[in-house]
C-alpha positions in Angstrom: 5.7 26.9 0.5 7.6 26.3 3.8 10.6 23.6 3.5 9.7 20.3 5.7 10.9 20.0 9.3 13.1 16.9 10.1 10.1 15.8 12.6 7.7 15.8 9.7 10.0 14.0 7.3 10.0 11.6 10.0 6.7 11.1 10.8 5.6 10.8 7.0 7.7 7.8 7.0 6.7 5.9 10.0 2.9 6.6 9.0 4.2 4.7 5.2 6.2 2.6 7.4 3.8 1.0 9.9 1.5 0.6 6.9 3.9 -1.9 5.2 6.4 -3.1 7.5 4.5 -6.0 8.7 2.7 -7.5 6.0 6.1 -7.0 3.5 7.6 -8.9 6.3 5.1 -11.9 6.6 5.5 -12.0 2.8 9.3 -11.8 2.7 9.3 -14.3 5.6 7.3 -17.4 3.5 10.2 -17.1 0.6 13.0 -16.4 2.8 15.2 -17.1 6.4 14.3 -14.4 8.8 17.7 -13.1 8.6 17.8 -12.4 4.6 13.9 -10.7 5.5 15.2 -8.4 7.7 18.2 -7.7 5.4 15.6 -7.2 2.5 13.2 -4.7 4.7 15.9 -2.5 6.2 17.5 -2.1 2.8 14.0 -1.4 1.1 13.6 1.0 4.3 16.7 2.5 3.4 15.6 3.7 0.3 12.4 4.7 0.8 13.5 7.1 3.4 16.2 8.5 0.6 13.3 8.5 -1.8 10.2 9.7 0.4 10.1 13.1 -1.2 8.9 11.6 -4.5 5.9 9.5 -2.2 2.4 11.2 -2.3 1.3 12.3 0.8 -0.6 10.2 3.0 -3.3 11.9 3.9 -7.6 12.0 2.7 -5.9 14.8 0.0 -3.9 12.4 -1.3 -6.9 9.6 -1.6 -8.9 12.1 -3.2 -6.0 12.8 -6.0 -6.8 9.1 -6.9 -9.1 8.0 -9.8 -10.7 5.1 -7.7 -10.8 4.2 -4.2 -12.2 0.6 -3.1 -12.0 -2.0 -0.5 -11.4 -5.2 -1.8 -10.8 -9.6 -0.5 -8.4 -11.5 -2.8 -10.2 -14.4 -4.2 -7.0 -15.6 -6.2 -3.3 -15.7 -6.4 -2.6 -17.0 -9.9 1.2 -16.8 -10.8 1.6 -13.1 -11.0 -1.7 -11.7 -11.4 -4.4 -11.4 -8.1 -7.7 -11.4 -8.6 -9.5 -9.1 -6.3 -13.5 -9.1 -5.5 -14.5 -5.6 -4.1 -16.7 -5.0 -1.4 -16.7 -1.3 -1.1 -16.3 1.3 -3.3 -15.5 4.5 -2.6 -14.9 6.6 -5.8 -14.6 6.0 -9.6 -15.9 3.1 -11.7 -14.5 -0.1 -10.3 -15.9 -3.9 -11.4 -16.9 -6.3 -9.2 -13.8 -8.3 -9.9 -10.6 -6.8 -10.8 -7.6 -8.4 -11.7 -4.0 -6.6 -10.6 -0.5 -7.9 -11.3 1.2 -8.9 -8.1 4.1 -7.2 -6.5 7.1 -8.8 -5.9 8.3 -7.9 -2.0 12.0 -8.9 -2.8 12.7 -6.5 -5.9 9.7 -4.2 -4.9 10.7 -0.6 -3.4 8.0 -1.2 -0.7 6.1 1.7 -2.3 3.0 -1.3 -2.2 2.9 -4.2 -0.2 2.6 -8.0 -1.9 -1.3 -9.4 -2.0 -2.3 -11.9 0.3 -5.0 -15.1 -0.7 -8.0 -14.2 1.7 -7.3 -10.6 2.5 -8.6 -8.0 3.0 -6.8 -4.2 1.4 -8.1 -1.0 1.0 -6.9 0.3 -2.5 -6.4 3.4 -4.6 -5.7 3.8 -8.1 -4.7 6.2 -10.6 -3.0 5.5 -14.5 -4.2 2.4 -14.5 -1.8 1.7 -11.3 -2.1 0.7 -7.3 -1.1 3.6 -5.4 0.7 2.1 -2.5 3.3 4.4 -0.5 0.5 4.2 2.1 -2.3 4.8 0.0 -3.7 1.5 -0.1 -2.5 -1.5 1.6 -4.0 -4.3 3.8 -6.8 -3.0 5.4 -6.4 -1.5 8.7 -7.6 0.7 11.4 -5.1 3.3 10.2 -6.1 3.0 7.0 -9.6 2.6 7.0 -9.8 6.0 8.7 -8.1 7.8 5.9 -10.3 6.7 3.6 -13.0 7.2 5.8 -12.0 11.1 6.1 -11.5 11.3 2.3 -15.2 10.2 1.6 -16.7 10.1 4.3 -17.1 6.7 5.3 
């Protein structure tokens, strides 16, 4: 296997990067000044970059590697856990409802990116656990196509 170029380390992180940047930052923003939400995103960004060799890859690959794949709106925000009604699914067995503990943008490594009452994410799962680093997130036109060329939406 050939060692990875500098260019591709960096464009592995802006594609996790531009995935969670903005909505960790609206979250960040409605607990927090603007000044201590930019302090918490570039040191979160800081070590993701350090830590991007233990990410999965964003790419359909990676999606595949996962034991479920759906779209999904949250219906709830209740304390710590989210309650999530799916509206698509793309692989494994996945409820109608499913209920997934909420992440916590202030100690969270940005690996996923906080839920949000009334959106819309496209998610992947595998243990038991959201795959974020990219691999699910709110859902997007970036996104969407990824998991549209993993199973061929």
């Amino acid at each position: 296997m050939r060692p990875v170029t500098d260019a591709e380390r960096e464009q592995r992180f802006r594609a996790i990067a531009e995935l969670v940047l903005e909505p960790a930052r609206r979250y960040l923003l409605r607990r927090a000044d603007a000044a201590m939400a930019d302090d918490v995103l570039s040191e979160t960004l800081l070590v993701r970059w350090r830590r991007l060799d233990e990410l999965p890859a964003v790419t359909p690959e990676g999606l595949l590697a996962r034991e479920q794949a759906f779209a999904a709106r949250v219906i709830a925000v209740d304390g710590g856990v989210v309650t999530l009604e799916v509206t698509q699914r793309f692989a494994g067995g996945v409820a109608d409802r499913v209920e997934v503990p909420q992440v916590d943008a202030l100690d969270s490594d940005l690996s996923s990116v906080p839920f949000e009452l009334g959106q819309s994410y496209l998610v992947s799962a595998g243990d038991a656990t959201i795959r974020g680093c990219g691999l699910s997130g709110p859902d997007s036109a970036q996104l969407r196509a990824l998991d549209d060329a993993a199973f061929g939406g």
